[in-house]
C-alpha positions as CSV (number, residue, x, y, z in Angstrom):
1,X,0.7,-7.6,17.7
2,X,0.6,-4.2,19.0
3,X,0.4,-0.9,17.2
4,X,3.8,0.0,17.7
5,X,5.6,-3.4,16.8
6,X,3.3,-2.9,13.4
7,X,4.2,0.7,13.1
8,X,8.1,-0.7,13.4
9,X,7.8,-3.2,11.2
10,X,6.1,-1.2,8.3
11,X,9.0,1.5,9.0
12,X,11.4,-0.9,8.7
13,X,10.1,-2.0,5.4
14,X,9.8,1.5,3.7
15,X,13.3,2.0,4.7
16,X,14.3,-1.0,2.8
17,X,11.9,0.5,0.1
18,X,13.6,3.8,-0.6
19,X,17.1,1.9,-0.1
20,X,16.2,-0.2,-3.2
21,X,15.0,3.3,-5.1
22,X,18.0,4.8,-4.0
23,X,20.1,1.1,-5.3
24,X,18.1,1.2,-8.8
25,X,18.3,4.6,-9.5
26,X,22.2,4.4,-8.9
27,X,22.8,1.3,-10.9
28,X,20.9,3.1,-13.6
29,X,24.4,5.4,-14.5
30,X,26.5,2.2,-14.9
31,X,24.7,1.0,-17.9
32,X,25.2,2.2,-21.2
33,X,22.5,0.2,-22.8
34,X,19.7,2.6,-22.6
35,X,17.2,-0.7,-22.3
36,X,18.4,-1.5,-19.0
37,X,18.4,2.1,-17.9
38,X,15.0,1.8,-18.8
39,X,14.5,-1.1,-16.6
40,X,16.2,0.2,-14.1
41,X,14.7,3.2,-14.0
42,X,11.2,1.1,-14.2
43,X,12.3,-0.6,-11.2
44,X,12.7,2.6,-8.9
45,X,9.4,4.0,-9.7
46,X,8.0,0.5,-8.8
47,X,10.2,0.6,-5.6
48,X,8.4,3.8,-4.7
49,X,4.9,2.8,-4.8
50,X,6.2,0.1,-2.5
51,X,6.9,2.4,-0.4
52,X,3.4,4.9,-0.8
53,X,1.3,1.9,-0.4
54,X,3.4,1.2,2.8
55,X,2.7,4.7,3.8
56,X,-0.9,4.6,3.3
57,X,-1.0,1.1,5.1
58,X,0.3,2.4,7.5
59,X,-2.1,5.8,7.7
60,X,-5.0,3.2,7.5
61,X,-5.7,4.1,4.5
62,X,-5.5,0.3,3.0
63,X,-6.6,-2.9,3.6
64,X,-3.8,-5.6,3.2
65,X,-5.8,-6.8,0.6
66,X,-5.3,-4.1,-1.8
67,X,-2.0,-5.8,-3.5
68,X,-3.3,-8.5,-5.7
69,X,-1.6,-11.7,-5.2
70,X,-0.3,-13.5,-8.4
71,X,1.2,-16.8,-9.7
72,X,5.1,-15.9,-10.6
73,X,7.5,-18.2,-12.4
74,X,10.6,-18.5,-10.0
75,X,13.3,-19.4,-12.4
76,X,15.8,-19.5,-9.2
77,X,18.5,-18.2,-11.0
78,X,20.0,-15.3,-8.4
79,X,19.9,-18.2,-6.2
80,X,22.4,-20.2,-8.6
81,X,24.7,-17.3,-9.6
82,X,26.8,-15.2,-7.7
83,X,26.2,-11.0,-7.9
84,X,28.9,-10.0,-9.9
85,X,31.2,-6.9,-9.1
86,X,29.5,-3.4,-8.5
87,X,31.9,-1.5,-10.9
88,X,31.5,1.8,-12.1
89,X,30.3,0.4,-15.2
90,X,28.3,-2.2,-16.0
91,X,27.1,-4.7,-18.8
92,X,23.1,-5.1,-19.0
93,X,23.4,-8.8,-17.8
94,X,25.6,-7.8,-15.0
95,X,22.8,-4.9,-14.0
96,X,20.0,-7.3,-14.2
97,X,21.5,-10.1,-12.1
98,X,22.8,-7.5,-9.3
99,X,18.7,-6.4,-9.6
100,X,17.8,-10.3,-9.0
101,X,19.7,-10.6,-6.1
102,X,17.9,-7.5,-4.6
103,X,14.4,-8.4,-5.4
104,X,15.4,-12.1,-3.8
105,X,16.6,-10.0,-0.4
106,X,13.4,-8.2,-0.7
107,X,11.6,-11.1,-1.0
108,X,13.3,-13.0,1.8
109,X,12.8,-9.8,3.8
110,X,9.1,-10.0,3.8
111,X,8.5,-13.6,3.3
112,X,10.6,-13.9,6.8
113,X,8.3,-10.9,8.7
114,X,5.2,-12.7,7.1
115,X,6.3,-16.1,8.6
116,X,6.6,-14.6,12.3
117,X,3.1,-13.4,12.0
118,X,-0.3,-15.7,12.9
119,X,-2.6,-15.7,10.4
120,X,-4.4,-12.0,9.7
121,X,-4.2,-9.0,7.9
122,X,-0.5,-8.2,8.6
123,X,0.6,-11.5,7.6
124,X,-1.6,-11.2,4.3
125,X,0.0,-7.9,3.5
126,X,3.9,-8.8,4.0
127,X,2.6,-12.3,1.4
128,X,1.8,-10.0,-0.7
129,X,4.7,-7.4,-0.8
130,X,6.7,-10.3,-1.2
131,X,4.8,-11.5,-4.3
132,X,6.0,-8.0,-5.6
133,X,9.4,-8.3,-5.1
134,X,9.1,-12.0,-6.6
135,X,7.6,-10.4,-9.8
136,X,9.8,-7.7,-9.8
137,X,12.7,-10.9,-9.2
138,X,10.8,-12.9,-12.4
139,X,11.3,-10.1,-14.7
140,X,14.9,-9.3,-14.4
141,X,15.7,-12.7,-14.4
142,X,14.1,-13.0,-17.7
143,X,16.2,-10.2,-19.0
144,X,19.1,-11.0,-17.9
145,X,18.6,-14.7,-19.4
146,X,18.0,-12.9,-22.7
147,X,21.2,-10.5,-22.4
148,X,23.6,-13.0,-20.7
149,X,22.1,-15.9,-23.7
150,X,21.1,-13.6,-26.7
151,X,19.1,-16.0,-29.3
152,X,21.8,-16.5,-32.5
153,X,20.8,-17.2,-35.9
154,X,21.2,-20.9,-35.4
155,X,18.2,-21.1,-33.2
């Protein structure tokens, strides 16, 4: 692949970085609970080292293998649900699933440009990102299981 197509490709992907900071850090004001702001918030600074390890890649500054890759439980559940309703304000649950469904577009966003790469460095470091959206994708998942199913006395 030549420099430019690379150089493309990695701006394409810190665009789609600092649209999901931008998507976080707006869903952040239509939660009350201050747990999912939290979250939320969490999410956008993660969203923006994304994007500064991107940058650096790009600068040559990194090797592809610099993002450690990591088993991640895939409970599939943004792929079972629908997004609910972007409102002006939201209920945790309803926060954390619209967050699911845009980790899983992040992760079929780089798990797509890995797969039209041959084998090599670019190809490891798109496997990668896209292990990092698939963590980010585990963990709201989990907290939305908790908020949509909270535990009851009964067990």
């Amino acid at each position: 692949m030549d420099e430019k197509n690379l150089e493309a490709i990695i701006d394409l992907a810190i665009t789609k970085e600092e649209e999901s900071f931008n998507f976080y850090t707006e869903l952040q004001t239509k939660v009350n609970d201050q747990g999912a702001r939290d979250t939320l918030g969490f999410l956008a600074k993660e969203e923006i080292k994304h994007k500064e390890f991107l940058v650096r890649y790009r600068q040559g500054k990194l090797g592809a293998d610099t993002l450690r890759m990591s088993h991640v439980v895939d409970y599939s559940i943004a792929e079972h649900l629908e997004p609910p309703e972007l409102k002006p304000t939201l209920e945790a649950k309803d926060a954390y699933l619209l967050a699911a469904h845009r980790e899983l577009r992040a992760y079929n966003f780089y798990k797509a440009l890995a797969a039209i790469h041959p084998e090599g460095t670019i190809k490891q470091m798109l496997d990668r990102m896209a292990n990092e959206e698939l963590k980010h994708k585990e963990k709201v998942e989990y907290l939305y299981t908790n908020a949509a199913f909270p535990q009851t006395d009964g067990g």
